[in-house]
C-alpha positions in Angstrom: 116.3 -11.6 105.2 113.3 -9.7 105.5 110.4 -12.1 105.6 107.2 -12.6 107.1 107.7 -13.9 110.8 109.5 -11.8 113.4 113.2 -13.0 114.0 114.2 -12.9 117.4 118.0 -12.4 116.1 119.8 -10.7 113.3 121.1 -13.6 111.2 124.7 -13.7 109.6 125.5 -15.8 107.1 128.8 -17.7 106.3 132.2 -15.4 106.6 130.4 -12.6 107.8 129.3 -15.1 110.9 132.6 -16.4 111.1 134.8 -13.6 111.3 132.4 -12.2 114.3 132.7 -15.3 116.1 136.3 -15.3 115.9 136.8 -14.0 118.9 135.2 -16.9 120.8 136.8 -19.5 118.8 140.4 -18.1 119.3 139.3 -18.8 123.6 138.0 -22.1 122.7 141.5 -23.3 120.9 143.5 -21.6 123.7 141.3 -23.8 126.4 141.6 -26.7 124.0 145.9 -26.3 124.1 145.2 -25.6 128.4 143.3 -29.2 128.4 145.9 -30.4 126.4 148.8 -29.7 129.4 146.4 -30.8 131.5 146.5 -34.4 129.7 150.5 -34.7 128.9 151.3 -33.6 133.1 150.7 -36.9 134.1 153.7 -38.3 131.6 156.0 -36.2 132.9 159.2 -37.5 134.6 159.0 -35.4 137.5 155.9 -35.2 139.5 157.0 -31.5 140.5 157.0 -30.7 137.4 153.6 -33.1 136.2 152.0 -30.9 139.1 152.4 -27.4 138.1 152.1 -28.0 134.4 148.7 -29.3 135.0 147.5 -26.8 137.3 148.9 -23.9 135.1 146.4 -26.1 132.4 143.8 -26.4 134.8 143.9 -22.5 135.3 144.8 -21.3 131.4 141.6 -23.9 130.8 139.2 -22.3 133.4 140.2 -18.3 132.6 140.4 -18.8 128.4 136.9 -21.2 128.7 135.4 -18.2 131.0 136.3 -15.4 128.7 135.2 -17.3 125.6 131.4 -17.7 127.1 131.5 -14.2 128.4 132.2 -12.9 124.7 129.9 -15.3 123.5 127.1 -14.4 125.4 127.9 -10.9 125.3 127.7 -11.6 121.0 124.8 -13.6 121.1 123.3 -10.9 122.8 124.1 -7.8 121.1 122.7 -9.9 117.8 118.8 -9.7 119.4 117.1 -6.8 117.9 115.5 -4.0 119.9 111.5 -4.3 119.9 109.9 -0.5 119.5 106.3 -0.6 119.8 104.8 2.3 116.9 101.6 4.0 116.6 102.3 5.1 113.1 101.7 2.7 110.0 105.0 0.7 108.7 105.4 3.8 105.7 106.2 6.1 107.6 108.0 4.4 110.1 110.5 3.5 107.1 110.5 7.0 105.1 111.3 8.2 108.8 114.5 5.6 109.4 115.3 6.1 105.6 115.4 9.7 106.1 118.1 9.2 109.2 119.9 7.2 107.1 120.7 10.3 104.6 120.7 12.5 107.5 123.3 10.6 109.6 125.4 9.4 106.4 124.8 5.8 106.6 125.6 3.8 103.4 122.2 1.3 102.3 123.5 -1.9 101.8 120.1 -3.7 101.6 116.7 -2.5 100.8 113.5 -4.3 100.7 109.5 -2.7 101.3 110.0 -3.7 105.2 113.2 -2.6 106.2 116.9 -1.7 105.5 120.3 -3.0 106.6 122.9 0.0 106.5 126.5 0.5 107.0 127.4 3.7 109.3 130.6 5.6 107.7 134.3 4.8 108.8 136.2 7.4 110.8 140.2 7.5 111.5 139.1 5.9 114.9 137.0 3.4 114.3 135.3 1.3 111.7 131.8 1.4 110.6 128.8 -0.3 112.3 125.5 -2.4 110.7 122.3 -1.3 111.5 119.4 -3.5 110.5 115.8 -2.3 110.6 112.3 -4.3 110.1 109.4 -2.5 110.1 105.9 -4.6 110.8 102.7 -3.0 111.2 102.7 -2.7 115.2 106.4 -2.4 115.7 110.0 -1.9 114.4 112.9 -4.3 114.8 116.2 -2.5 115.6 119.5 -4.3 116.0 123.3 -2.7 115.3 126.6 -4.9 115.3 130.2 -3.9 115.3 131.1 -4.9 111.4 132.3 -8.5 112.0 135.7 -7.2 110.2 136.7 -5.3 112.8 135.6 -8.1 115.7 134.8 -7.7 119.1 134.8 -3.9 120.6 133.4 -2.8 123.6 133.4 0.7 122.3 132.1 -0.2 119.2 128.9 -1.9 120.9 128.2 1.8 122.9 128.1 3.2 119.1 125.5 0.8 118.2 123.2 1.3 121.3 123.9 5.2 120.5 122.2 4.0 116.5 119.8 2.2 117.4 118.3 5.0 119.9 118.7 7.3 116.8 116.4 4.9 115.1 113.7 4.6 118.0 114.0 8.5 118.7 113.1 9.1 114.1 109.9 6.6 114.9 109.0 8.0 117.9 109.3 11.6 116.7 105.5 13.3 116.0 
């Protein structure tokens, strides 16, 4: 995960991706059963009935397609990691993000010499987030994702801007 060249994206890999892609494939088989009513209308006996089944497709097609790319988009981008230019060398901006980590109670799920991947703690409310660090010698790659267990959550996403500030503010600090 951690390797040489800058990724513009935090990767997933195979159920992890799936399950937080979820969301956007449940749209995308509701638009595919809309499209569906949309093809059987014309069959129909009555052309009363041929003409509101296919615009009731038309419409379930149009609104579960829309929400589907707006999730998608909204994923795709909350998967781009956070750039934070550092005047400090790559050591002590990763004592200073590992020393948050203890602080703020996150679990270390991944280690390596330029960066970490952590789990934040559960609550009765909500379920924990991943926060994925890179260190490099002129910057430090942030990015945070609901867990893909849990799925899509608006709320969830403001918790991971709220980490990934922590993490800019500990490599910032003097």
């Amino acid at each position: 995960m951690y390797g040489a060249t800058v990724p513009a994206t935090l990767r997933l890999q195979g159920l992890d991706r799936a399950r937080y892609f979820a969301p956007v494939v449940f749209f995308a088989f509701l638009a595919t059963l809309c499209l569906a009513l949309v093809t059987v209308a014309p069959f129909l006996v009555r052309m009363h009935d041929a003409l509101a089944i296919g615009a009731a497709g038309l419409f379930g097609m149009l609104a579960t397609g829309a929400a589907g790319l707006v999730i998608l988009r909204l994923q795709l981008r909350w998967l781009r990691y956070i750039a934070i230019p550092i005047s400090t060398d790559p050591n002590t901006a990763l004592a200073a993000i590992r020393e948050l980590a203890a602080e703020a109670g996150w679990r270390i799920t991944r280690q390596a010499d330029d960066g970490l991947e952590a789990r934040t703690p559960d609550n009765l409310f909500a379920a924990g987030e991943r926060v994925c660090v890179q260190v490099h010698a002129r910057q430090v790659l942030v990015a945070s994702i609901c867990d893909p267990n849990v799925g899509f959550s608006l709320v969830g996403h403001r918790r991971c801007q709220q980490h990934c500030e922590r993490v800019r503010r500990a490599v910032l600090a003097p």
